[in-house]
KEKEPA-125866 format. One record per residue (C-alpha): residue number from 1; x, y, z; residue in one letter. Coordinates in steps of 0.5 Angstrom, whole numbers, plus 500, padded with zeros to 3 digits. Each point is the difference from the previous one (the first is absolute). Layout:
// residues N
    i   px   py   pz  aa
  NUM    X    Y    Z   A
...
END
This chain:
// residues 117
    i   px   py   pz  aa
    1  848  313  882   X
    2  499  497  493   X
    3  496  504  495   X
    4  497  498  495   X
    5  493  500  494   X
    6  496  493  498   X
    7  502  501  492   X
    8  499  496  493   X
    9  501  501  492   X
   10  494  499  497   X
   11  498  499  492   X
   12  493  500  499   X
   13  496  496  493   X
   14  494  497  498   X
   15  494  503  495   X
   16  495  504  499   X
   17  493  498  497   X
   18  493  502  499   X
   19  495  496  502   X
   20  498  495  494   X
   21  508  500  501   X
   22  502  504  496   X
   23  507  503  500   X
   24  501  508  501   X
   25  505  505  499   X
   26  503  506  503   X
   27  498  498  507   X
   28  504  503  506   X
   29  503  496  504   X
   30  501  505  507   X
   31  501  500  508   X
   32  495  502  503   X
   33  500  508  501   X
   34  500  500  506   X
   35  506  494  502   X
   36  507  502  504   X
   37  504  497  494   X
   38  498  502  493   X
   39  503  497  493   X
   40  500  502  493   X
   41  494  498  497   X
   42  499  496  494   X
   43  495  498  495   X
   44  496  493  496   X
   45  504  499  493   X
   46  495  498  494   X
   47  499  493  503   X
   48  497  503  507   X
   49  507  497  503   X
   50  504  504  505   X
   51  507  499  503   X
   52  503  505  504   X
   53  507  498  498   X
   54  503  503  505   X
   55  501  499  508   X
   56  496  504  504   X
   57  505  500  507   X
   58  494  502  506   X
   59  500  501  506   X
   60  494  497  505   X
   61  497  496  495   X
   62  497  501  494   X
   63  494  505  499   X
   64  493  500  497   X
   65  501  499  492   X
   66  496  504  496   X
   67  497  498  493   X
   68  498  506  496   X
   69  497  502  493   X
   70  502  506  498   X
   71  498  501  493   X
   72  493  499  501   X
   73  496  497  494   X
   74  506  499  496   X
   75  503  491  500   X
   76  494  498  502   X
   77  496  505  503   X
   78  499  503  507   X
   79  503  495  506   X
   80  498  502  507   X
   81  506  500  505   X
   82  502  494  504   X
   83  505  499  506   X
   84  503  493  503   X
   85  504  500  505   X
   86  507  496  501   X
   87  495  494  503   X
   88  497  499  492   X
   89  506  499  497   X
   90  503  493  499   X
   91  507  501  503   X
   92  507  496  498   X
   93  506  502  504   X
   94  506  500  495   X
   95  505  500  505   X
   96  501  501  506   X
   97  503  505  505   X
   98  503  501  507   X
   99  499  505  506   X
  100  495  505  498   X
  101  501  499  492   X
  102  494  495  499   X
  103  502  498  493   X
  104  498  501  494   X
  105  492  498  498   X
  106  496  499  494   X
  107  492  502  501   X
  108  496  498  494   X
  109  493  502  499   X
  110  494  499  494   X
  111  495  505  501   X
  112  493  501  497   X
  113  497  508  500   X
  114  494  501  499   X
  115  497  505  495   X
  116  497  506  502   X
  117  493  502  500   X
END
């Protein structure tokens, strides 16, 4: 009996604005706190961008990825938390792999949060 577990390499880019898009700094870019398979996570530059700049190697598929404000007012204000799922991103495979190895895979989302009330 062969054994074996779906995987892929990830890198994972895109922006974060506000809603007059506006670009806001110092966003955590996380998984979800309650996914299987966790990465590091990594935050919005000056310009709103992200890039994880590395491969995150998961296993099952890619979990919830959280986008989160953890200074508060300062870069802009209070922004609420939002969640997109693997399905809301636009996905770019960028090589390709064999057997259980899916290949490598670029996800790219632009994301607006809401300021909180």
């Amino acid at each position: 009996v062969e054994y074996g577990v779906p995987s892929a390499d990830y890198i994972i880019k895109g922006s974060v604005t506000d809603e007059a898009d506006n670009p806001i700094e110092g966003i955590v870019i996380a998984p979800h706190e309650y996914a299987e398979h966790k990465f590091p996570p990594f935050k919005t530059d000056a310009s709103g961008y992200f890039d994880s700049d590395t491969l995150y190697h998961i296993n099952y598929g890619l979990p919830p990825i959280i986008f989160s404000d953890p200074d508060g007012e300062a870069n802009g204000g209070s922004f609420e938390n939002d969640t997109l799922s693997y399905q809301q991103f636009k996905v770019t495979q960028l090589e390709e792999g064999q057997g259980w190895y899916d290949g490598v895979f670029e996800l790219k989302a632009d994301i607006k949060l809401k300021k909180k009330e």
